[in-house]
C-alpha positions in Angstrom: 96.2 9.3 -34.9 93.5 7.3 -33.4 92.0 6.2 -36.9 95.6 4.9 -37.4 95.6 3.0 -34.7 92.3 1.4 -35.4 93.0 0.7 -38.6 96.3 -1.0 -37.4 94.9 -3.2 -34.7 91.9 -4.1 -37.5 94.2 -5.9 -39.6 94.4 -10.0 -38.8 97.4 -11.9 -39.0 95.6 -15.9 -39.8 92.4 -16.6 -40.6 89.4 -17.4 -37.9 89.7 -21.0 -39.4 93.4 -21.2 -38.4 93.1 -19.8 -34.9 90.1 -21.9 -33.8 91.8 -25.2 -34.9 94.5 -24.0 -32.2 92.9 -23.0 -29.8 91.2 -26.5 -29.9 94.1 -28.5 -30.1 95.8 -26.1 -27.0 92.9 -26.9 -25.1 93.0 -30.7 -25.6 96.4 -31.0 -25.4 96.6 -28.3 -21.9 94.0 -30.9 -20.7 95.5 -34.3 -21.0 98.9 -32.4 -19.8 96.7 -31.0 -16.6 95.2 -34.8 -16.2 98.7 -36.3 -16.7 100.3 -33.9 -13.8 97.4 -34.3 -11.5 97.6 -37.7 -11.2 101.0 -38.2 -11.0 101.3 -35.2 -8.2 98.7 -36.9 -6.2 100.2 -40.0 -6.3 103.3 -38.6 -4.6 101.3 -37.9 -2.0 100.6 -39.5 1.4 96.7 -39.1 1.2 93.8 -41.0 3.0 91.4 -42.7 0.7 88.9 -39.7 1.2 91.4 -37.5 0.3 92.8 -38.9 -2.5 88.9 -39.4 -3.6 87.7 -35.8 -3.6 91.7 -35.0 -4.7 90.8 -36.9 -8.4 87.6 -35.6 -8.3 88.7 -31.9 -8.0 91.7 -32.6 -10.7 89.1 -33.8 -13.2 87.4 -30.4 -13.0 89.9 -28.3 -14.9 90.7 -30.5 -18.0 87.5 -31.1 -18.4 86.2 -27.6 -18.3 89.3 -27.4 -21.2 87.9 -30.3 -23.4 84.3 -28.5 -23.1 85.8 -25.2 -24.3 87.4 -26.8 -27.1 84.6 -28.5 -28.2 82.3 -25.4 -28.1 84.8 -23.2 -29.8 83.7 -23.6 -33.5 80.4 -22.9 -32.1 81.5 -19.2 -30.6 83.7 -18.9 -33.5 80.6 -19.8 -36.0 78.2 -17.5 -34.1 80.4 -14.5 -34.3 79.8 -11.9 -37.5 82.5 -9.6 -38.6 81.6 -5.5 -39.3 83.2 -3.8 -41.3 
């Protein structure tokens, strides 16, 4: 039973090729949608200038830490060796 199930879960559905080229482009495009809403959320606001300041600044964080991982995801991808 559980050399079934390994040999089940083993199989792949696309190729590595296919699935880092999405995962790249759901990265960039969850990062310019997290800008996008970020600005326009803390624009509704009724903020100081300070606030607003470190308020960008902390919304710049997260789509930036997404373009980063999809521009380092061929390299993990690249880097990583299939056993048989």
């Amino acid at each position: 039973m559980k050399d079934t199930i390994t040999r089940f879960f083993g199989h792949t559905i696309s190729s590595d090729a296919f699935d880092m080229r999405l995962g790249q482009v759901i990265c960039f495009v969850a990062g310019v949608l997290m800008l996008v809403v970020s600005m326009w959320k803390l624009t509704r606001l009724d903020l100081s200038e300070a606030q607003f300041f470190f308020g960008v600044l902390m919304s710049l964080c997260v789509p930036l830490l997404l373009v980063i991982v999809g521009l380092v995801l061929p390299i993990a991808t690249t880097g990583w060796i299939r056993h048989p």
